[in-house]
N, C-alpha and C positions, 0 to 999 in steps of 0.2 A: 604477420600481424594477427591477432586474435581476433576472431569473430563470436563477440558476444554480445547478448543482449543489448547491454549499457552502449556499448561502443555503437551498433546497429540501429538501435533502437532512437524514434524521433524523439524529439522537444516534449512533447504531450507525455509520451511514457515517462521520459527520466522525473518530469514534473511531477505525476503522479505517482511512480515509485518512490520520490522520495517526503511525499505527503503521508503516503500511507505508513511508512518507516514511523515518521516523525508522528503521526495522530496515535498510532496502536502503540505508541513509545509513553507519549503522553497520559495514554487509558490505562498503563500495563502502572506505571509510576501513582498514578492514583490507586489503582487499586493494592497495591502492596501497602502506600502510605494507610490506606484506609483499615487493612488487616490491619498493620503495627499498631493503630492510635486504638483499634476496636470500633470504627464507626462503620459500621453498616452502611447507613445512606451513601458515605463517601467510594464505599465496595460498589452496591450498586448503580449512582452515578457513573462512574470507572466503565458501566456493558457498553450503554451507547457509544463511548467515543473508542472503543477498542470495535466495535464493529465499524461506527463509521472507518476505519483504519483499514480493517478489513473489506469493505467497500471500495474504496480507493484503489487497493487493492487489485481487486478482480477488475474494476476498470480498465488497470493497468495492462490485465493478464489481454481484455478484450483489445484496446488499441495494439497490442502486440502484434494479438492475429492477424487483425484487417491488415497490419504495416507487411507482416510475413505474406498475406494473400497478396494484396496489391505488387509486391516484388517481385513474386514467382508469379504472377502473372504479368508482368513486362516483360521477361525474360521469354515467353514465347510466344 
């Protein structure tokens, strides 16, 4: 069996991995639409939700941790 991430990883993470997929997917998609049309505002509308995304994110990265501390510390 593989031991990765996804598979290891709690509720909380998979939740939040795949928010931050789906937010900074969202942001990325506005901001190409916003190049193609030429609107500026729609470009920079596009920062906030590609960072929220990347927020989510690093979130993710943190519940990781604590889920990896918490294990290796049951184990001894």
């Amino acid at each position: 069996m593989l031991n990765t991430p996804w598979e290891t990883g709690s509720a909380l993470y998979r939740r939040l991995l795949v928010a931050a997929l789906v937010i900074t997917g969202v942001g990325i998609l506005l901001a190409v639409s916003g190049a193609a049309s030429g609107s500026n505002a729609l470009v920079f509308a596009a920062m906030p939700v590609i960072v929220a995304g990347l927020v989510c994110h690093i979130a993710g990265m943190v519940v990781r941790a604590r889920d990896v501390r918490r294990r290796s510390g049951a184990r001894c």
